[in-house]
N, C-alpha and C positions, 0 to 999 in steps of 0.2 A: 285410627288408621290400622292397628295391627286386627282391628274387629272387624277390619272390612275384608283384611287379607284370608283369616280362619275363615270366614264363610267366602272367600270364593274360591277357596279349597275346596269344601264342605260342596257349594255349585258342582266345580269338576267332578269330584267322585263320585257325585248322584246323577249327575246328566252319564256320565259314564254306564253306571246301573240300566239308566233309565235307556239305554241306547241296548245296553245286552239283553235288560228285560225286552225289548220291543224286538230284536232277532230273532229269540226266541217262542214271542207270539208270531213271527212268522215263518221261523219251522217248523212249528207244533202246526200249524195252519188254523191256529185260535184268533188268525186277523178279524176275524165274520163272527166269533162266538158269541157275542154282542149286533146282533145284524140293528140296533138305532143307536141315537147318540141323543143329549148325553144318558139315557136310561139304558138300560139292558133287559130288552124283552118286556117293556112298556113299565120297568120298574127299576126302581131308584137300588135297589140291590135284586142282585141277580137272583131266581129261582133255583130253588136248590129242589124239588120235582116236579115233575109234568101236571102237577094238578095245579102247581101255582102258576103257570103260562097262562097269559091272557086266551080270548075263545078268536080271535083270528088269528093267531100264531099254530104254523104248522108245527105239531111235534115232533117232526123228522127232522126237523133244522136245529132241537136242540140239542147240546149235550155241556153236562153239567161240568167239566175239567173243562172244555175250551170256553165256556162262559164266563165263567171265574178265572180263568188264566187275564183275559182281554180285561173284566174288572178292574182286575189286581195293577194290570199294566196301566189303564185309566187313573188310578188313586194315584200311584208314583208318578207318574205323570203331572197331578196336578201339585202334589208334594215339591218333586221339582219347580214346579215353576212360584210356588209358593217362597222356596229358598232363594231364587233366582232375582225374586221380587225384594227379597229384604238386602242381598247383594246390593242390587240397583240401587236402593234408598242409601244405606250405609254410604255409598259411592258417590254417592249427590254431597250428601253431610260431609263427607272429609275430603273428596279430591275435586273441588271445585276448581279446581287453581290444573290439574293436573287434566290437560282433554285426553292423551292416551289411555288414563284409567277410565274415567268420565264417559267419553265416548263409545269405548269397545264394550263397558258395562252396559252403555244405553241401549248402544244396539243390538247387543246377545238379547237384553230383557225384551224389547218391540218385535222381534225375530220368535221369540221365545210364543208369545201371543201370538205370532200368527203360526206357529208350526201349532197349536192348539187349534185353529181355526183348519189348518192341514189334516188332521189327525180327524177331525170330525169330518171333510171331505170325502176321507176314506172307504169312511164307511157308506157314504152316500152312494157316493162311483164304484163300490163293490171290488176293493182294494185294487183301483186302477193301476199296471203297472208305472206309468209319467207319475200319477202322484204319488206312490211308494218311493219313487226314485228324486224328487221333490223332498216327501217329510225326511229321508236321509239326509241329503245335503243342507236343508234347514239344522238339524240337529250338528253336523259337522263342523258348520258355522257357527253357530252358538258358542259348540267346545272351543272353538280355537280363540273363538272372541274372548270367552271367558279364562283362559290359560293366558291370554294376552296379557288382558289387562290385571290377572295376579299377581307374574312379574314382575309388572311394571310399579305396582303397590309396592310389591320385596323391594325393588330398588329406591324408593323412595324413603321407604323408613330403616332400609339397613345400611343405603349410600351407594354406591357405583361400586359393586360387588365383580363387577368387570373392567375396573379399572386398571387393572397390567396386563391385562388382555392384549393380543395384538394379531389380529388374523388373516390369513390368505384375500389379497383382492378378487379373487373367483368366488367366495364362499358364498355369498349374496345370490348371485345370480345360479350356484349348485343348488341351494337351497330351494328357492322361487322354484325350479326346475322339478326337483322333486316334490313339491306341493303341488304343478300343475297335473304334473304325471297320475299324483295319487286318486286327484279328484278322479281323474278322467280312467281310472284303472278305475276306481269303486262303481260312477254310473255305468260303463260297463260291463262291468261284475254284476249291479242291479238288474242290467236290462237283461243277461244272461239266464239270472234267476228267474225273471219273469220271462222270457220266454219255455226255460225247462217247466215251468207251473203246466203253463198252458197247453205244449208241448206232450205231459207226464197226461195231462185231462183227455186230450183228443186218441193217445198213445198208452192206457196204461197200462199195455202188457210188458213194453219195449223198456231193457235198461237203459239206464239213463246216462253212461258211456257214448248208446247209439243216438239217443236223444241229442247230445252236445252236439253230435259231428251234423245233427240236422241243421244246426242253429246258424252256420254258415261259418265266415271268418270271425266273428265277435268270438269266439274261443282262442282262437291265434292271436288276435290282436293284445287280448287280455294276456297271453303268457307272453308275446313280447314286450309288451309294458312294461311287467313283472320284472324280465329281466333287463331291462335299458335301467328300473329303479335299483334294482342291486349296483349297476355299472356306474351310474350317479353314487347310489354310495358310499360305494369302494371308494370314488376320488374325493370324495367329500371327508371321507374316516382318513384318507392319506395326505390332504391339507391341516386337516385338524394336527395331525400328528407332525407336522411337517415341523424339523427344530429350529428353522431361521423364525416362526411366528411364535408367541403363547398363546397356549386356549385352558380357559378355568375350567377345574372341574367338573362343572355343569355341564358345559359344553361338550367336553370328551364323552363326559357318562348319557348323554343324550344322546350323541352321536352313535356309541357303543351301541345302547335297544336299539335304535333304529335299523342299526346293519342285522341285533341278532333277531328281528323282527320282519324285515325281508325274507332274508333266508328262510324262518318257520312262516310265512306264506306262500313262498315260490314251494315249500316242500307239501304244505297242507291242499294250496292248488294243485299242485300236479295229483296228490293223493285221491283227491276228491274225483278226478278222471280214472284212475286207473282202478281202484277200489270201489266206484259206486259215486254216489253223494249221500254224503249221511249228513243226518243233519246238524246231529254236535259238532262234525267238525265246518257244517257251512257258518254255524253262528260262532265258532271261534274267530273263521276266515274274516266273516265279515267286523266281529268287533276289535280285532287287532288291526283293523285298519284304521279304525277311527281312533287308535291306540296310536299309530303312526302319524294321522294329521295332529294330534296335541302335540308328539315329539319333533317332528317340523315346525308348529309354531313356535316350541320352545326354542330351536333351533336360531331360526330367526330372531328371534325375540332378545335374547345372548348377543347376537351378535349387533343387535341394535343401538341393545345398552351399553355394548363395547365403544360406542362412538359419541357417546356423553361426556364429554369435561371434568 
């Protein structure tokens, strides 16, 4: 049991990786630097120069950092799902008995295979924006399944860790609320991206301030989002804290990132408008989000075990 827990540890902080490594092939715009799948440029390792390019490959198409960026992205990738897979198995061997761990691992690992099967579409569809916006919420799901059923292991071999727990009847339904919010603030956030791409291609002399305000309401929507999630939780930080209930430790210190994790989005959002779009600060934007769905599921997940016997 505790062997199954260390690697689905070990799962989260490489799917983690593997989600900032893949921002960052798409601010670098190293999505295409690899334009087949699974070779790169009709070869099992990428060329490192233009004499090594096959003779129907244009040599305007290559360049040797985004080739091997997208490489590099492809190995962790499969690395992950490598670890992902011996989770799965360890999870079959010791929690037979237990379908919350059992199930949430099954299905991050079958999820897991087909966001590989997504990831190769990509490159087919010529980094379509739906399926960019697709291999995200695949990977989303994954983390949370996988942070789920870790949990639920901890609880299992250390005991009801939340057992003098005792919490707000709203908490549930705060929670849920902000996990739907989040989704629907990151797709979005996606589609915003992809439109600024396309937007940036047809426009590239025009900053990209002017560019947002072309994109219509999906830029307002997105900062109202932003802030209805701080307004969620605020009341969610003010239950938790509330002294007629107890909340464990986990629960407070989860609750805590998460408010100071809003706030450093609502500030990084706004930044990104009024300074330009850069792009170190879009791949923070985006991966502290997916920073926030595991802290939501933790959320949940706390307050689930709080209702165990």
């Amino acid at each position: 049991m505790q062997r199954y827990f260390q690697f689905s540890i070990l799962s989260m902080v490489f799917t983690y990786l593997l989600i900032f490594i893949g921002g960052l092939v798409r601010v670098s715009g190293a999505g295409m630097g690899c334009p087949d799948w699974p070779r790169c440029f009709g070869r099992w390792i990428p060329p490192t120069s233009l004499s090594q390019l096959p003779d129907y490959i244009d040599p305007e198409k290559f360049n040797l950092v985004l080739a091997w960026v997208e490489y590099l992205n492809r190995l962790f990738g499969a690395l992950v799902g490598f670890i992902i897979l011996i989770t799965f198995v360890l999870g079959y061997l010791h929690f037979k008995q237990s379908k919350r761990v059992l199930l949430s691992i099954s299905i991050a690992f079958f999820l897991t295979l087909l966001e590989g099967w997504v990831g190769a579409k990509l490159v087919d569809t010529v980094l379509d924006p739906i399926t960019i916006t697709i291999h995200l919420l695949l990977a989303l799901i994954i983390i949370g399944l996988i942070i789920y059923s870790s949990i639920q292991s901890y609880y299992l071999i250390v005991g009801n860790f939340e057992k003098s727990s005792n919490y707000h009847p709203q908490l549930k339904n705060v929670i849920i609320g902000i996990l739907v919010c989040l989704f629907i603030e990151i797709i979005i956030g996606t589609e915003i991206r992809g439109g600024l791409d396309m937007s940036r291609k047809d426009n590239p002399l025009i900053e990209s301030i002017i560019l947002l305000k072309m994109l219509g309401p999906f830029k307002y929507i997105h900062t109202i989002l932003g802030f209805s999630l701080l307004g969620l939780t605020l009341y969610l930080r003010k239950i938790v804290y509330d002294i007629k209930f107890r909340s464990s430790p986990f629960m407070i210190n989860s609750v805590n990132f998460i408010m100071i994790l809003i706030v450093t989005q609502i500030l990084l959002g706004e930044s990104l408008v009024f300074f330009d779009v850069k792009p170190l600060m879009q791949l923070f934007h985006m991966w502290f989000s997916s920073l926030l769905i595991g802290l939501a599921v933790s959320v949940f997940t706390f307050w689930k075990i709080s209702l165990e016997p």
